[in-house]
C-alpha positions as CSV (number, residue, x, y, z in Angstrom):
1,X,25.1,13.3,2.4
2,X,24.0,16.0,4.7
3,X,25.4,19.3,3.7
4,X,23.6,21.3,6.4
5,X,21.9,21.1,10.0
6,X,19.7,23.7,11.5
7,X,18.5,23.7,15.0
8,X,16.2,26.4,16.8
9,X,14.9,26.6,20.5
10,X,15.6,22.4,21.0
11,X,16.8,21.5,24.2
12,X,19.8,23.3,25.3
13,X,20.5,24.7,22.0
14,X,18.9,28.2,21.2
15,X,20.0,28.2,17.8
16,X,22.6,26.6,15.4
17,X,23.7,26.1,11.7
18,X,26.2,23.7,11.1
19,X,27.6,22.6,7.5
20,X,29.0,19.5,7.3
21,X,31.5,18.1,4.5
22,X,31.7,14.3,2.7
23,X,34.0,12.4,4.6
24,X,34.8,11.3,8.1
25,X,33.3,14.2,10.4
26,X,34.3,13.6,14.7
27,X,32.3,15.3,16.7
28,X,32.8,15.8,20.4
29,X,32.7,16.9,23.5
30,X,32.5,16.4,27.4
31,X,29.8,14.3,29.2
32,X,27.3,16.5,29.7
33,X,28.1,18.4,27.2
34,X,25.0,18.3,24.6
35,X,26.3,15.1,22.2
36,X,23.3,13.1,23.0
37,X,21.4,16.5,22.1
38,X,22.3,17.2,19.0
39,X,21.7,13.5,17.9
40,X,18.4,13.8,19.1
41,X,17.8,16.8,17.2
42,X,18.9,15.3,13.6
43,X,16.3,11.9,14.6
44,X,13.2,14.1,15.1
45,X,13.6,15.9,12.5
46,X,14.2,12.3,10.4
47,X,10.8,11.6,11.9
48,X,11.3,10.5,15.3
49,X,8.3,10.8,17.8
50,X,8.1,14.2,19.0
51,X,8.4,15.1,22.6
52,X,7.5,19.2,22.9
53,X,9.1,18.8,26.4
54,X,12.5,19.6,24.8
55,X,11.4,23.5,23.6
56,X,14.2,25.6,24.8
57,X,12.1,28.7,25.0
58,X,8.2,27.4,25.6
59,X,6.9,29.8,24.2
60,X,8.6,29.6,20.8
61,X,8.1,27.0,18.1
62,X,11.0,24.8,17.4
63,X,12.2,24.4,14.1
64,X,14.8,21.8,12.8
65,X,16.4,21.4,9.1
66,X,18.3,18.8,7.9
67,X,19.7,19.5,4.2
68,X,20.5,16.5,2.1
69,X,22.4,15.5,-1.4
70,X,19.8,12.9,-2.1
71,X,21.2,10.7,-5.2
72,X,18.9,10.0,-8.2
73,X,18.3,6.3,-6.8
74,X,15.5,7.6,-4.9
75,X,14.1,9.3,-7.7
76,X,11.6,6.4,-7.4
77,X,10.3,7.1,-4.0
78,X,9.2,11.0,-4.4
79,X,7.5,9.6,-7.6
80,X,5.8,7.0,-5.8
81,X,4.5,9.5,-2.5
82,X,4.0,12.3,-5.6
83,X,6.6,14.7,-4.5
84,X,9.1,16.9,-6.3
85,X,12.6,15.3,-6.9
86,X,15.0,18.1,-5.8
87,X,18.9,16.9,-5.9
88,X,19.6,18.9,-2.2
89,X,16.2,18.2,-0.6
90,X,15.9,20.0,2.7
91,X,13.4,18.1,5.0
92,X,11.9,20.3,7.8
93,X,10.0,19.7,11.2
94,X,8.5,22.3,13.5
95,X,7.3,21.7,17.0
96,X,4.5,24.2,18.0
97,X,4.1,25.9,21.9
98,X,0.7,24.0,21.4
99,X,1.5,20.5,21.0
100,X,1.4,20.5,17.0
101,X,4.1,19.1,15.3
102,X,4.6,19.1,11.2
103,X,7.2,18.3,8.8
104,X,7.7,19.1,5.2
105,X,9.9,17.9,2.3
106,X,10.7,20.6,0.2
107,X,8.4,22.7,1.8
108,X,5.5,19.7,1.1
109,X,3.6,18.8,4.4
110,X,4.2,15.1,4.7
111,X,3.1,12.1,7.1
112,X,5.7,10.9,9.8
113,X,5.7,7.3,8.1
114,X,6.0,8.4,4.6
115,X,9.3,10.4,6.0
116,X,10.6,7.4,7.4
117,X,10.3,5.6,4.3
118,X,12.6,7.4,3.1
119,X,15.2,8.6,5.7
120,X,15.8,5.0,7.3
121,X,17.7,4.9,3.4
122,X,19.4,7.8,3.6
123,X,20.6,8.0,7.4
124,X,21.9,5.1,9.4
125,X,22.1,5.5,12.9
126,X,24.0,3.4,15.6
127,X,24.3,3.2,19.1
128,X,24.2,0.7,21.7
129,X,20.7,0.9,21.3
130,X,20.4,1.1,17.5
131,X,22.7,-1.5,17.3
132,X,20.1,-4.2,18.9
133,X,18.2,-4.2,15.4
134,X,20.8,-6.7,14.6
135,X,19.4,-9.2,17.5
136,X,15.8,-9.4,14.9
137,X,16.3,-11.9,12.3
138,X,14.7,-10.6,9.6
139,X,17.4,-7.5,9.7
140,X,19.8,-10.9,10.3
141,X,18.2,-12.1,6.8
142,X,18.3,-8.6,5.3
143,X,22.0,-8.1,5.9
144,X,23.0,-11.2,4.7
145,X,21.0,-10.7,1.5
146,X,22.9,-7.4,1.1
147,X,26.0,-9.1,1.6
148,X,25.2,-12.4,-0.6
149,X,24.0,-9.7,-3.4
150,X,20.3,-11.8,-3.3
151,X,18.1,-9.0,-2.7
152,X,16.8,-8.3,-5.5
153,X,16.0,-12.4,-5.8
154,X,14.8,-12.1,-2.4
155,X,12.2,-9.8,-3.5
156,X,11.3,-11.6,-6.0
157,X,10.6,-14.5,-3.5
158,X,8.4,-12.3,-1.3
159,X,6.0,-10.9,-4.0
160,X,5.6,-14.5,-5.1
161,X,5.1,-15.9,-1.9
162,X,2.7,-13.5,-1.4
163,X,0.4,-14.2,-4.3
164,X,1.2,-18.0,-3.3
165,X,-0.1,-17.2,0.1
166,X,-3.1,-14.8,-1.3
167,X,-4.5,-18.0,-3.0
168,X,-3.9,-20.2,-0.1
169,X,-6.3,-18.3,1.8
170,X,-8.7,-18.4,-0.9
171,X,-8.4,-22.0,-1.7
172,X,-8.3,-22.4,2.3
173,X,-11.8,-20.3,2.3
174,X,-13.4,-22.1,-0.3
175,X,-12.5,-25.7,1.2
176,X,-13.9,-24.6,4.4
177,X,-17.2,-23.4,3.2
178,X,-17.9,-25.5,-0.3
179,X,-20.7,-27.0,1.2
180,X,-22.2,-23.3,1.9
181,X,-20.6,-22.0,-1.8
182,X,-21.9,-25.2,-3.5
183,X,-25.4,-24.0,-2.0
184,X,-25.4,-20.8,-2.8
185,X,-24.1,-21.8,-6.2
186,X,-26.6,-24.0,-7.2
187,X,-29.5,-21.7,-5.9
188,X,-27.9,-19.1,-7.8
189,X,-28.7,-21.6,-11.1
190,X,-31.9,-22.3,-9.6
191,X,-33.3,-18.9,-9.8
192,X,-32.0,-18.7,-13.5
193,X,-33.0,-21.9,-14.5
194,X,-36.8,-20.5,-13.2
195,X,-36.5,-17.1,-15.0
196,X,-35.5,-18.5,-18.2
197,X,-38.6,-21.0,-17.9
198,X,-40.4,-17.9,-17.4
199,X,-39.3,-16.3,-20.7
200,X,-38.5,-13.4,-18.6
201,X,-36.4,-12.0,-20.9
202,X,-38.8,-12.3,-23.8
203,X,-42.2,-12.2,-22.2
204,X,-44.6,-8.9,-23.1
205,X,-47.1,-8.7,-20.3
206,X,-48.9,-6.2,-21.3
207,X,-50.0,-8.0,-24.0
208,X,-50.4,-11.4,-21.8
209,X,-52.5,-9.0,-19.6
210,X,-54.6,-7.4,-22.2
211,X,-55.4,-11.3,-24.0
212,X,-56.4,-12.0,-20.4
213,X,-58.8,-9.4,-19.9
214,X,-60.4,-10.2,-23.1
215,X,-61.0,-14.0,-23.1
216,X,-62.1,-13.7,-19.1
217,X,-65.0,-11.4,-20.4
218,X,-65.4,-12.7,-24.2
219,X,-69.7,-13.5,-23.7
220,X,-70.1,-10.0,-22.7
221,X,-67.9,-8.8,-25.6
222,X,-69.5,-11.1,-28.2
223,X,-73.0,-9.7,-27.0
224,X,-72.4,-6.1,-26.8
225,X,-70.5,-6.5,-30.5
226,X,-73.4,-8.7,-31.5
227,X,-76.4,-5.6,-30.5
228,X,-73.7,-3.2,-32.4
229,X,-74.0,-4.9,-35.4
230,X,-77.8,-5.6,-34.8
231,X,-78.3,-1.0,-34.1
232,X,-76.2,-1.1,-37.7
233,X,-78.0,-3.3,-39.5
234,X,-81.3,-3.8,-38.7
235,X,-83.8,-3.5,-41.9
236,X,-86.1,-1.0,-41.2
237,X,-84.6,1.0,-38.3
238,X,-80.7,0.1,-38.6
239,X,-78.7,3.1,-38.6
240,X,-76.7,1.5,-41.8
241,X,-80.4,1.6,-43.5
242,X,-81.5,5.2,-42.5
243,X,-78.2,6.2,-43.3
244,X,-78.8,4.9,-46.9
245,X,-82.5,6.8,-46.8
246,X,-80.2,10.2,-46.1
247,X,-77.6,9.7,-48.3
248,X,-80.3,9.1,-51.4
249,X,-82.0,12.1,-50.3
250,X,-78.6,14.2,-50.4
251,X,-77.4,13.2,-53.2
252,X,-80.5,14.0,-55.5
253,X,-80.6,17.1,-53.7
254,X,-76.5,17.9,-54.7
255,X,-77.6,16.7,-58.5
256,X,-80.4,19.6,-58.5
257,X,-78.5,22.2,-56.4
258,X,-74.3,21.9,-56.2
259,X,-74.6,24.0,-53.4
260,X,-75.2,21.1,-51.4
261,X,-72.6,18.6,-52.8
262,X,-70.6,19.0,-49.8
263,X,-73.7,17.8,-47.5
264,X,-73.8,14.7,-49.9
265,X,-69.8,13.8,-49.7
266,X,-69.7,14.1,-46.3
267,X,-72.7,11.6,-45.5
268,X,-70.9,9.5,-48.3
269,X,-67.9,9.6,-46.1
270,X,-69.6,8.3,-42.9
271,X,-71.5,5.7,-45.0
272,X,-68.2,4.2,-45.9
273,X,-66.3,4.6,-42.5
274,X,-69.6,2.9,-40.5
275,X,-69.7,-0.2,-43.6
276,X,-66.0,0.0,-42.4
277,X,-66.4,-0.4,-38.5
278,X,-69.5,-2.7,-39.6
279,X,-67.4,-4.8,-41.1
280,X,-64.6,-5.2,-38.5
281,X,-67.3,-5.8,-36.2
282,X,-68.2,-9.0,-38.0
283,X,-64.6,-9.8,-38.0
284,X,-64.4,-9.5,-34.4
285,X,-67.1,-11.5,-33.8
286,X,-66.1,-14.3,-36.0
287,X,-62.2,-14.3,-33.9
288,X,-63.5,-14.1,-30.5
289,X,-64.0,-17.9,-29.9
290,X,-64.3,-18.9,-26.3
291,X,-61.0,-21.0,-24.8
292,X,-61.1,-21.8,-21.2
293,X,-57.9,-23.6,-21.9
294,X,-55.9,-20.5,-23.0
295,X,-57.8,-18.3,-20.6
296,X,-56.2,-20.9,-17.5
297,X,-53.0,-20.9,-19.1
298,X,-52.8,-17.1,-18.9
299,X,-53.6,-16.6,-15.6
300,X,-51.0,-19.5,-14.7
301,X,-48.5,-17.5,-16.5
302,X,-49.5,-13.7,-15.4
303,X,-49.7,-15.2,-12.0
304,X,-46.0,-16.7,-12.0
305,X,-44.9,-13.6,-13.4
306,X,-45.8,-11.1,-10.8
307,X,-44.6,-13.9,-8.0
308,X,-41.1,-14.0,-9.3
309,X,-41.5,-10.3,-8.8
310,X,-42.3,-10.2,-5.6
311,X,-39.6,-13.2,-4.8
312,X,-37.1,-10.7,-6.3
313,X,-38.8,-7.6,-4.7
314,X,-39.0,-5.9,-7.8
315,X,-41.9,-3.9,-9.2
316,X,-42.0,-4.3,-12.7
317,X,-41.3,-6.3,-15.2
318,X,-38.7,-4.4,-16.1
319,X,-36.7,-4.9,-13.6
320,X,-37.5,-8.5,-13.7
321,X,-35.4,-8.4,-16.8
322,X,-33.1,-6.9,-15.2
323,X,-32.4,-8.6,-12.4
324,X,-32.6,-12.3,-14.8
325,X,-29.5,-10.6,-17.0
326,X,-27.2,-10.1,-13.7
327,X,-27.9,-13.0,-12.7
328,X,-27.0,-14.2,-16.0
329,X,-23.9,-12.6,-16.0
330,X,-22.6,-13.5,-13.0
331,X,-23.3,-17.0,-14.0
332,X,-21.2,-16.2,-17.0
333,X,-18.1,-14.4,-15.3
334,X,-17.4,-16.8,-12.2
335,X,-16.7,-20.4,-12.1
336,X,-18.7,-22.9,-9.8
337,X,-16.6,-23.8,-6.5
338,X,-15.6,-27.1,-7.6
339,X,-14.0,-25.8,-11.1
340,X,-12.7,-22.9,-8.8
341,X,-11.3,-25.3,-6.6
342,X,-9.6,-27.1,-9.1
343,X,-8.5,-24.3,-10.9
344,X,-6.6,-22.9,-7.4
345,X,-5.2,-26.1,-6.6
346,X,-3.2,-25.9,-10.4
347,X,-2.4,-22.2,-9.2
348,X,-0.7,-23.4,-6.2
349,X,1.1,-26.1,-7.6
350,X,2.5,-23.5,-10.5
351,X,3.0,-21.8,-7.3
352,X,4.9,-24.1,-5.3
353,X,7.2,-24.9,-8.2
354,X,8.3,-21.0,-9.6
355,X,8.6,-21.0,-5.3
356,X,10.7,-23.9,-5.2
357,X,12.9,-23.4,-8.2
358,X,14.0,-19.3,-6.5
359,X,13.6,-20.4,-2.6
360,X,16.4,-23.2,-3.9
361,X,18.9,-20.4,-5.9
362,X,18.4,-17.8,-2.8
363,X,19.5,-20.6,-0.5
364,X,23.2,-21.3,-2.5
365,X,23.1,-17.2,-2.7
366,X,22.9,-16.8,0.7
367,X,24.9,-20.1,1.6
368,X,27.9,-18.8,-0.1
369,X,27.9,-15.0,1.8
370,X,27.4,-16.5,4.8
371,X,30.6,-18.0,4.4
372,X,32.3,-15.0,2.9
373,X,31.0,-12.5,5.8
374,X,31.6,-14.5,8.6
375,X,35.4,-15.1,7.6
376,X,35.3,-11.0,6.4
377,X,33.7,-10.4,10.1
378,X,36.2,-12.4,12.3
379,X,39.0,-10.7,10.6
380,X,37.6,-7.4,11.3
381,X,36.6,-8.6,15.1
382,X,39.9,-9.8,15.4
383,X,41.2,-6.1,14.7
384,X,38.9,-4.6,17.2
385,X,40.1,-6.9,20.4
386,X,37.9,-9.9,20.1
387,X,40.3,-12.2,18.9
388,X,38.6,-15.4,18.9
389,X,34.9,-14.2,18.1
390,X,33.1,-15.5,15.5
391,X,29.8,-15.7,13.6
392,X,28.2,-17.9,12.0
393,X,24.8,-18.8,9.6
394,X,23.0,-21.6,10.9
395,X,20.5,-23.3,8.1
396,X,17.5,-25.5,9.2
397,X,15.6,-26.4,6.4
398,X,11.6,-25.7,6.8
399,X,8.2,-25.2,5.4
400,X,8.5,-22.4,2.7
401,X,8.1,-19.3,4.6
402,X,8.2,-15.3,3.8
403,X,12.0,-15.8,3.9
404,X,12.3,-19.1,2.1
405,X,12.8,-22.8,2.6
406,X,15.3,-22.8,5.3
407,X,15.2,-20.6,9.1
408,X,18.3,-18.6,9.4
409,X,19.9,-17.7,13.1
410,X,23.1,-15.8,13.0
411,X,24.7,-17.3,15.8
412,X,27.8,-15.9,17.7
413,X,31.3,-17.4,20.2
414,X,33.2,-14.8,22.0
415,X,35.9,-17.6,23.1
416,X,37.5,-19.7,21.8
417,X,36.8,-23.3,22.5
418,X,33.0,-22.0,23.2
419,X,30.3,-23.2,21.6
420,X,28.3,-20.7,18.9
421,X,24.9,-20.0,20.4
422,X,22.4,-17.5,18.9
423,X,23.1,-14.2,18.8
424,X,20.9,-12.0,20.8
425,X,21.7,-15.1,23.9
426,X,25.6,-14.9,23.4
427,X,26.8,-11.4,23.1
428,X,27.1,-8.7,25.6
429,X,26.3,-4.8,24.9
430,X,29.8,-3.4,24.1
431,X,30.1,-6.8,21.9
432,X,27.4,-5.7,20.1
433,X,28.2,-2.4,19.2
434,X,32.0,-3.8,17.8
435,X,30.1,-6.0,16.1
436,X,28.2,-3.6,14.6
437,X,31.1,-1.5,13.3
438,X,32.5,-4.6,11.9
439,X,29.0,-5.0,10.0
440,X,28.5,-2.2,8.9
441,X,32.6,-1.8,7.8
442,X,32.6,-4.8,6.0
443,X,29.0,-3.5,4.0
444,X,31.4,-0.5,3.2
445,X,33.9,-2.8,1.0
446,X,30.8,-4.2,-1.1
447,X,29.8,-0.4,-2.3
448,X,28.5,3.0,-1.1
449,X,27.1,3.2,2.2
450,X,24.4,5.6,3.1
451,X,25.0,8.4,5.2
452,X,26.2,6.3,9.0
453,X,26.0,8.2,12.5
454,X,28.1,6.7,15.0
455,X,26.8,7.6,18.4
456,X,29.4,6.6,21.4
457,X,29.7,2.8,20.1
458,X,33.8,2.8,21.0
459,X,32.8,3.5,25.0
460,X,34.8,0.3,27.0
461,X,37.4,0.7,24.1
462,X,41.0,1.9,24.9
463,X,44.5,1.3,23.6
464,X,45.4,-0.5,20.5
465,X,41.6,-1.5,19.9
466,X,41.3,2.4,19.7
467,X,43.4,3.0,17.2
468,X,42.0,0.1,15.0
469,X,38.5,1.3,15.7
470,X,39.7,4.6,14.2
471,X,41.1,3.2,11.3
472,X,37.9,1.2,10.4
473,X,35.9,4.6,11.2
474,X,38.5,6.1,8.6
475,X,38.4,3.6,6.3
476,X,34.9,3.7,5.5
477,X,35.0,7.3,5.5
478,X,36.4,7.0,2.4
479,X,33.3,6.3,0.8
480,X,30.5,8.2,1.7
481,X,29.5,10.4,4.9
482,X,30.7,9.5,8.3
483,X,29.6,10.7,11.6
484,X,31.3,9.5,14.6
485,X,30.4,10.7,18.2
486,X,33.0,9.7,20.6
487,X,35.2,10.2,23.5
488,X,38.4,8.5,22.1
489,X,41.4,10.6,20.9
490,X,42.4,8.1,18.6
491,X,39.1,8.3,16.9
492,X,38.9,12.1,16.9
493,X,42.2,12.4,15.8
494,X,41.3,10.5,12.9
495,X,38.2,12.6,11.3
496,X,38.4,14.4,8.5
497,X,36.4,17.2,10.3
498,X,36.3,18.0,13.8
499,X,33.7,19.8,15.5
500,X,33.4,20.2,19.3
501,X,30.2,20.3,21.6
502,X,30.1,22.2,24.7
503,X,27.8,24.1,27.0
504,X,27.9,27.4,28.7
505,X,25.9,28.9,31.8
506,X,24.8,32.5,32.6
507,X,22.7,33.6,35.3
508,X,19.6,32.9,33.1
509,X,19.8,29.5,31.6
510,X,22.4,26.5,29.7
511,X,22.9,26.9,26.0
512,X,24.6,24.1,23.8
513,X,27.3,25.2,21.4
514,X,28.8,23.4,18.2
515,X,32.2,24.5,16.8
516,X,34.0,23.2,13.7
517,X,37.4,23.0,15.1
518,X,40.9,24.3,13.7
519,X,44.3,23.0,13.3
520,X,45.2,24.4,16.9
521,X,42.0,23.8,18.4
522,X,42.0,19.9,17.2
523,X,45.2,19.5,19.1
524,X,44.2,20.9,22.4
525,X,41.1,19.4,22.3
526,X,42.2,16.2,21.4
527,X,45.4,16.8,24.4
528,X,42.3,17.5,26.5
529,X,40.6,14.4,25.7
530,X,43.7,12.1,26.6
531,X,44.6,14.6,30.1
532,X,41.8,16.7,30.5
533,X,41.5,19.9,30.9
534,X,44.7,22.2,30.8
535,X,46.6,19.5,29.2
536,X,50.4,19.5,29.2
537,X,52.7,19.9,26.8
538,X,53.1,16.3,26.5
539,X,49.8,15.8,25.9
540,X,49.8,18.4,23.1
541,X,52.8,16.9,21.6
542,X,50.8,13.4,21.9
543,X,48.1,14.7,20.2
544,X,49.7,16.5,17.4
545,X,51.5,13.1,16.9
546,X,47.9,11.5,16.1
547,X,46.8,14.2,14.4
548,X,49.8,13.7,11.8
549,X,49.0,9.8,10.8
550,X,45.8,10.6,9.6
């Protein structure tokens, strides 16, 4: 409910604070007087566009609170948009001299539709204007899933239509471009096919590189090896023989004089190491067999190796490798389009059934409260002087849709023996907003309401119908917050709480006022409201006699 308004430098108003009460709460006041004002302030602050022609003082900001008993069913929501749950949440907008315009929950800047989100739950608002949000059919659908109790169902529906619809477009995408896909697909194998033949992953080309090198120059190896061994061991000048001169001569020297043992185990040492390199010389020479065969198969495979490089723009074999195991994975992790497309197609038909099976239980839902509320409607229409109105549901089965298997048109007669036609072509303005109060009345019988704002809906209305309207207004007071703007005594003398709009001039400027009304005050405004001003006695009397049925 809202507990508390607060209005600074908007329109006509300079400043105001106004507490309301649960119940039935009448405002008004003369034409002219501000009504249509202080409605406007309460829908900006919800979130409405902002107009900064409205400042009252233009060069002061404008500031507008609304104070609300939010219930823990929306608990949900400030988790969701990562707000603070306060149970009285105060939701503030302020209008800048300069065109900049900001509102805040709980003091938390927030985004004009995240604030919506949440206030078109809260707050209802109707007026002849409001009231045509009926005339769309998906607010058609959405009020008789309210009333049928399917809405949760209807949910349901939705999110699984939507993943229905999700892989539709998919499947749709895939049909339309498998040649492409298939293309793509098998090239995709192609390249993987030819990096695996390359033993990509496994390969070693430095090595392959270094084997090249030597077989492409092995005569010129084999001869340079071949005069090693010949400087080695040659008879009379090899440095293997002269090496065996010195190292007699050192050790019979080191067996006569220790002082040069070290001389003699030292040229033993390098005796040993050049029989050593002398001897893996030979070796070399015996391995290094000419093989033009290999040598061509090398250079086939070095050469293949730095193409697929190039083809992948890659400059190593490293990220050869690299690119051979994405490729690999992705091979792995998705299916080729023609398992993909038969994969979808069993999807869809799972799809279609789950689809089926709640589009079919929704319909008998919604079947059976559409009979309910359009009896539960003509009674109350019948009660607000359209005696022989009706409404009806009007099913057409279709292709499954966002809203199910059959197209729904609430269609309306105003006479009887006329024929029902669809709503928005059959039904004028004020028999739209009755209609309207008999929608949103009957809603108020299957459980609490948010908080309604009734904005001049009973104009046209007189007499009897009056009195009935009032007793609806009443009636669905009962059960959560009510307000009613109107010109009608019987409907003011109805409220719970009263409060009166007005205006007053001074040589300067207008300034809109908002008083909660007294015992006394009620009756002379209400006297006022069926004489005008300085009302009679009679009219007094008249009103006090309204004001006690309530």
């Amino acid at each position: 409910m809202i507990q508390k308004i607060y209005i600074k430098n908007y329109a006509l108003i300079q400043e105001i604070e106004l507490e309301f009460p649960n119940g039935f709460i009448v405002i008004t006041g003369e034409t002219g007087s501000g009504k249509s004002i202080l409605l406007g302030a309460i829908q900006l602050a919800l979130g409405a566009r902002a107009d900064h022609s409205i400042l009252f003082n233009k060069d002061d900001k404008c500031v507008l609170e609304v104070e609300l008993k939010v219930s823990e069913n929306h608990l949900l929501w400030f988790e969701e948009n990562d707000f603070d749950y306060e149970p009285i949440t105060i939701i503030r907008r302020e209008l800048s001299p300069n065109g900049k315009s900001r509102l805040f929950i709980n003091d938390s800047p927030v985004t004009q539709n995240t604030l919506k989100q949440l206030t078109d739950h809260l707050i209802i608002i109707h007026s002849q204007h409001e009231s045509q949000a009926i005339l769309i059919n998906s607010q058609q659908i959405k009020l008789l899933d309210e009333f049928s109790n399917s809405t949760d169902l209807f949910r349901i529906f939705k999110n699984k239509y939507k993943e229905y619809r999700a892989a539709q477009k998919i499947y749709d995408q895939l049909i339309a471009q498998k040649e492409v896909i298939e293309k793509d697909w098998d090239y995709h194998q192609f390249l993987i096919e030819e990096l695996t033949s390359a033993q990509v992953h496994l390969v070693d080309l430095n090595a392959l590189e270094s084997e090249y090198n030597t077989l492409s120059e092995i005569d010129t190896i084999r001869l340079q090896l071949s005069q090693s061994l010949g400087t080695l061991q040659d008879e009379q000048l090899g440095i293997l023989t002269l090496l065996n001169q010195v190292q007699r001569t050192l050790s019979d020297l080191s067996r006569r004089n220790p002082k040069f043992r070290s001389l003699d185990e030292r040229i033993t040492s390098v005796s040993l190491e050049l029989r050593d390199i002398d001897s893996e010389i030979e070796s070399s020479l015996e391995q290094l067999v000419p093989d033009p065969t290999r040598l061509e198969e090398l250079e086939v495979r070095i050469n293949d190796l730095y193409r697929l490089q190039q083809k992948h723009k890659v400059a190593s074999i490293t990220k050869l490798k690299e690119v051979y195991l994405e490729l690999n994975q992705k091979l792995t992790e998705t299916e080729s389009p023609s398992d993909q497309i038969a994969s979808l197609e069993t999807k869809l038909s799972q799809f279609e059934g789950e689809l089926n099976a709640i589009a079919t239980e929704l319909h008998a839902l919604r079947q059976s409260g559409a009979d309910e509320l359009s009896s539960e409607l003509k009674t109350v229409l019948r009660k607000l002087g359209m005696p022989s109105a009706e409404v009806q549901f009007n099913f057409n089965p279709t292709e499954m849709s966002s809203s199910g298997s059959f197209e729904i048109d609430m269609m309306f007669k105003a006479n009887k023996g006329g024929a029902f036609s669809v709503l928005k072509n059959s039904i004028s303005g004020g028999e739209l907003s009755r209609l309207a109060l008999a929608i949103e009345y009957v809603k108020s019988r299957k459980g609490t309401l948010p908080i309604q704002i009734f904005d001049e809906i009973d104009a046209g209305v007189s007499g009897e119908i009056a009195d009935k309207m009032a007793q609806l207004f009443e009636a669905m007071g009962s059960n959560s917050q009510l307000i009613v703007i109107s010109h009608l005594p019987q409907v003011a003398s109805k409220g719970m709480t009263h409060f009166k709009i007005d205006k007053t001039e001074d040589s300067e400027s207008t300034r809109t006022h908002m008083l909660k009304l007294t015992k006394r005050q009620r009756e002379f405004e209400i006297a006022s409201m069926l004489e005008g001003l300085n009302p009679s006695d009679t009219a007094i009397n008249h009103a006090r006699s309204l004001l006690s049925r309530s």
